[in-house]
Structure formats: structure tokens, C-alpha cells
N, C-alpha and C positions, 0 to 999 in steps of 0.2 A: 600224123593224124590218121583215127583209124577210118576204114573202109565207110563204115556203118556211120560214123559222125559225119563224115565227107557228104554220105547221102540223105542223112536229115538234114542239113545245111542247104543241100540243092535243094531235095522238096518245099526244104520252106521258103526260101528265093521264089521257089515257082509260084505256091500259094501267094506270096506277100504280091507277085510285078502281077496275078490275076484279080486279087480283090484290087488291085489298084486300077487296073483296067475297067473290071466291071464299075467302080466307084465313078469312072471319068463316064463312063458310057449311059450307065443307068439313073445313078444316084445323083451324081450334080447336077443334069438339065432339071432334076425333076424339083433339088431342094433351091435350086437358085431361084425358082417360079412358083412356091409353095403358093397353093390358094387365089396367084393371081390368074386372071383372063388373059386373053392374048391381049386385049386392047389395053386395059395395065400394065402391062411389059413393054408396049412398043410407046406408050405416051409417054413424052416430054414431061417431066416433073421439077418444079423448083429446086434449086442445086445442083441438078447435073452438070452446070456450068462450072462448080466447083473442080471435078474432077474433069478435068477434059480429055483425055484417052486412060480411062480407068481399063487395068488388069483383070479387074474382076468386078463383076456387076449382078448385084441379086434384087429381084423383085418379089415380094410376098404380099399377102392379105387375106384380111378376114372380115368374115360381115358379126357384127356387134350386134343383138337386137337391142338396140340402146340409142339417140339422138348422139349427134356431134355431142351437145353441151353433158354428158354423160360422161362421155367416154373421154375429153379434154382434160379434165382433172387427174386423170390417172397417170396421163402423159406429162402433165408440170411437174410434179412431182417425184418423178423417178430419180433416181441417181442413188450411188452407192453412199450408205450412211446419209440418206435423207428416204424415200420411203422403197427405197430399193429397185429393182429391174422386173421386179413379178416373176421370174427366173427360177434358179435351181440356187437360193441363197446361199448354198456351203460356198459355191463358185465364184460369185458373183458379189454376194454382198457380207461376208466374214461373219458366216452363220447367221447375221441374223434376219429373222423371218421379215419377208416385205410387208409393206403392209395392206390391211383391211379395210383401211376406213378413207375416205380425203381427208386430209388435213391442212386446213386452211393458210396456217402462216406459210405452207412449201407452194405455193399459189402465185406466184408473182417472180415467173420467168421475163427477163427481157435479153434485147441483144448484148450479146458477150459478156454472161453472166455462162458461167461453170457448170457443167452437170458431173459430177465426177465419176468415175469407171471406175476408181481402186484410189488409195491414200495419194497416191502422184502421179493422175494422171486422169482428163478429165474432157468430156464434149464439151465444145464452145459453141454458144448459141449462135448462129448467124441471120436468120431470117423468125418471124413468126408472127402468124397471123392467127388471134385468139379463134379456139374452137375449129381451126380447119387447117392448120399449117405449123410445122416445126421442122427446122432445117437444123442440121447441129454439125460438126467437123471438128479432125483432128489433124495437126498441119502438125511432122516433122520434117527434120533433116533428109530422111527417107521414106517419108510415108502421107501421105493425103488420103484421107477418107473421111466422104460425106455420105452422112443416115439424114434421109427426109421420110418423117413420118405424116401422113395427111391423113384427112378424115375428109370424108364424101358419103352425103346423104342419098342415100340410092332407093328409098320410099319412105314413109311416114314412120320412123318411129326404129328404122332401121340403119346403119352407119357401117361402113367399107371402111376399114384401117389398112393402108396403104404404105409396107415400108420400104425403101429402095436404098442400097446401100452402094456407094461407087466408091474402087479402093485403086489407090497407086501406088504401087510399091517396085523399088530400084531394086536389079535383079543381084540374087547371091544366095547364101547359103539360106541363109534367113527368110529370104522370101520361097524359096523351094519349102522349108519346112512349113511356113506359114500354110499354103497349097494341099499339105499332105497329112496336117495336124488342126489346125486353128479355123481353117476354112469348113469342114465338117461341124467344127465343136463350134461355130457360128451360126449356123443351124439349127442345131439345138440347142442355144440359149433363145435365139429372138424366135423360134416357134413356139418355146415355153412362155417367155415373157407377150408374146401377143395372145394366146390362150388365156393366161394369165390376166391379161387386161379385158380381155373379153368376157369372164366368168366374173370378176368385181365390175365391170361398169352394167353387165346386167342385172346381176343381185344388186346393184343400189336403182336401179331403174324398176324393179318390182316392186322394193318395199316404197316408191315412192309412187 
């Protein structure tokens, strides 16, 4: 091997173990906590029971100017091939666009009914309280993870979407990569998809 390839190989070793540093140093306190308060990160939320010594733990949130009863509808309804993730659709939901509008018949989640993520494979409802509460998980061989999404009225006409995500995964090659690839690109699907839900539950709260 020549001289010169040796040493673009090491510079890029050095760049890659630096953004990987900066990433653990800057970038994940900041995406794990996106939007929320302190006092959102340290409260106790339904589900965290599920997960009891999660590897990984992300809190976000955003204020809606929309009522709980607004902003609920856009949460029944999500799931891949039923009105989508509100996300980056190529990723998420096989091109096709999420949608615009509620659609009444996707209205009527209950416990351990499906939300699907991809053709085979899919959140399971666990908990749900209409208008302020959705618990969901996905239980493998190797993996636990529960998404609670809640809604909290925090003044007249205004609504806190709250999502907290606790994951357990069995250590190896697989979950290193997950860490170093899937834990970023998790970030920016549910900062899309809560923007997302935030920008449709206030346009239907204007024209109403």
C-alpha cells in the first residue's frame, strides 16, 4: 500500500473517531432533549415501567397552538399505510405522502391494536387515554422499546406534545451500529414527524 493511501486512511480514522466525539459530546445531549424543559426530562411518564433499565432515553416536545382535542386526531391515525408518520415519507412510509386531512374511519385505536412502522413490523398499543395519553411498544427477542406520546394543556388554546422514547437493546454488533447510525436518523424522523403534526393540527384549528 502506497505511502499517500496509508495517510488518507489515517486522516480519515482521525476525522471519522472526531465527528464521533463531537456527536456524543454536543449533538446527543442536545437531540435526546429536543424542545423539552428540564422538568419534562426528569418527570415520571406512563411507560417508563415498560422499559426498566433503558440504554437509551430521549425526551422531546413541542407546544402546538392547538387544544389536546386538535392535535389527538393526528396521533390516531399515524402509521405506515394508514395516514403516515408526518415524517420524510420516501423513509418512512414507501413514498407515499402522509396525510392532510383526519380521516375519520383511522379514529378508533384501542389497546393492542397495531400501528404499523413498515409491511412487518409494527407498535402495539398498550395504554391510552383519549385526547392526553398514548403508550405504544415493541417487544423482541432482543429489543424493548417504548414511545409515549402525551398531550398537556399548558394554557387556553395551547397544547405540549410530549414524546419520550426508552429502548433496551442486548449488546453486540447490532446494537453498536444502531448507537452510531439509527440513533441520529431517530432524531430526525420524530423532529420531522412532530413539526409535522404541529403545522396540520394548527391549520385545522384556524380554519375552524
Amino acid at each position: 500500500m502506497k505511502k499517500e493511501t496509508i495517510l488518507k486512511l489515517a486522516g480519515g480514522a482521525v476525522v471519522g473517531v472526531a465527528a464521533v466525539g463531537a456527536y456524543k459530546k454536543f449533538v446527543k445531549p442536545w437531540q435526546l432533549q429536543w424542545g423539552a424543559t428540564a422538568e419534562e426530562v426528569a418527570q415520571a411518564m406512563p411507560g417508563d415501567e415498560i422499559v426498566e433499565a433503558p440504554v437509551l432515553t430521549a425526551t422531546r416536545a413541542i407546544t402546538i397552538n392547538a387544544k389536546p382535542g386538535d392535535v389527538w386526531p393526528w396521533l390516531m391515525q399515524m402509521g405506515y399505510g394508514r395516514a403516515g408518520f408526518y415524517s420524510y415519507d420516501l423513509v418512512d412510509n414507501s413514498r407515499r405522502l402522509s396525510a392532510e386531512r383526519i380521516i375519520p374511519e383511522l379514529q378508533f385505536l384501542k389497546v393492542g391494536d397495531a400501528i404499523p412502522t413498515s409491511p412487518n413490523q409494527g407498535l402495539i398499543v398498550e395504554k391510552i387515554e383519549p385526547e392526553r395519553l398514548l403508550v405504544m411498544t415493541i417487544r423482541g427477542e432482543k429489543t424493548t422499546l417504548s414511545v409515549t406520546a402525551m398531550l398537556n394543556e399548558v394554557e387556553e388554546g395551547k397544547t405540549r406534545l410530549i414524546v419520550r422514547l426508552r429502548l433496551n437493546y442486548s449488546w453486540g454488533v447490532r446494537r453498536s451500529l444502531y448507537f452510531q447510525i439509527f440513533e441520529p436518523g431517530d432524531f430526525v424522523m420524530m423532529r420531522k414527524m412532530m413539526l409535522g403534526i404541529k403545522r396540520r393540527a394548527e391549520a385545522i384549528h384556524e380554519i375552524s
